[in-house]
N, C-alpha and C positions, 0 to 999 in steps of 0.2 A: 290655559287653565292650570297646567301645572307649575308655571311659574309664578302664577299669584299664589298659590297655597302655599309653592315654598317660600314665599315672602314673607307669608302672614305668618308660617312654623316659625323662622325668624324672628319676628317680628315681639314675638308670643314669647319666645327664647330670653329678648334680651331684656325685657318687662321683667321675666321671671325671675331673672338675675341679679336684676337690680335692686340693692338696698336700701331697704325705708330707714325714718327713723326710728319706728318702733327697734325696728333690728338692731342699727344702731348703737341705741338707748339699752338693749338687755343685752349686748355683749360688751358694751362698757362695766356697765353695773354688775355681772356675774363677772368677769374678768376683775376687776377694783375687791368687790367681795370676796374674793378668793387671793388677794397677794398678788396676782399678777399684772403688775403695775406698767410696766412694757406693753403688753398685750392690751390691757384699757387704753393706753396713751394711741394707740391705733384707729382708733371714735374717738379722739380728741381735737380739739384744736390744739395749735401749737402753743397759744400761753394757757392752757387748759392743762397739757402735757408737761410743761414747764412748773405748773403750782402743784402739781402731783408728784416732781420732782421732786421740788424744795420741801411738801408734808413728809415725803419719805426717807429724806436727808436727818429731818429733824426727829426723826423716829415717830411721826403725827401719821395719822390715817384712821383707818378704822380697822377694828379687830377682824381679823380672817374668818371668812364663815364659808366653809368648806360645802354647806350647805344649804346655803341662798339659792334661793329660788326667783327668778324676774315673775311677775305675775302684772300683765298687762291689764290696766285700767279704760285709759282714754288716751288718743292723741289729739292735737290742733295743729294745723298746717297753714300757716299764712305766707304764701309767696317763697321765699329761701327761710324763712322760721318754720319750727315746732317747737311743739310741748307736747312731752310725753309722759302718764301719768304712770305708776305701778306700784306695786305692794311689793313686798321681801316677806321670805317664809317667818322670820321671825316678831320683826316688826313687821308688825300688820296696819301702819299709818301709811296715809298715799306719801308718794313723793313725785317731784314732777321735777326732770330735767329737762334744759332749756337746747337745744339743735341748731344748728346754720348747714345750710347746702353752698359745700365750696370744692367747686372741679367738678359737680356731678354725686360727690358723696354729702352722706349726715355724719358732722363730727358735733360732740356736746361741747358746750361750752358752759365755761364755770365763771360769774363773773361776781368778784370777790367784792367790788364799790357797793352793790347790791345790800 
């Protein structure tokens, strides 16, 4: 008996650990929101990371808001996809970024053809 509890403590452990996309999705967007372009590219994909680059090269991005807020709407999960919807403190229009599950994590992906 006391081996299945500590299974299931376990079990319960690594569920808890693990990172949605919601998660994901609002420590990109407060990281990006605030300058910290490194720390976003960490929820990115690698040509996601890569065009975040080249905006910050070119002095492009969006203005530092010290004080953005993620404010969770809706997500969709299909398979290794999401969408994740949220508000910002300032602008109050939805925005929905787009996710891929690669290794076990959600990185967003930006995809510019679009």
């Amino acid at each position: 008996m006391k081996k299945v509890l500590f299974l299931l403590a376990i079990i319960a452990l690594m569920c808890s650990c693990s990172s949605g996309p919601q998660k994901a999705a609002q420590n990109f967007s407060e990281n990006l929101a605030k300058g910290k372009v490194d720390e976003a590219k960490k929820y990115a994909t690698e040509s996601t990371g890569k065009m975040l680059d080249f905006a910050s090269s070119m002095g492009g991005g969006s203005k530092i808001n010290p004080d953005f807020k993620f404010t969770f709407v809706k997500d969709s999960i299909v398979d290794n996809r999401a969408w994740v919807t949220f508000k910002g403190a300032e602008d109050e229009r939805e925005q929905t970024l787009e996710l891929v599950k690669i290794d076990g994590d959600w990185k967003v992906i930006i995809d510019m053809k679009k």
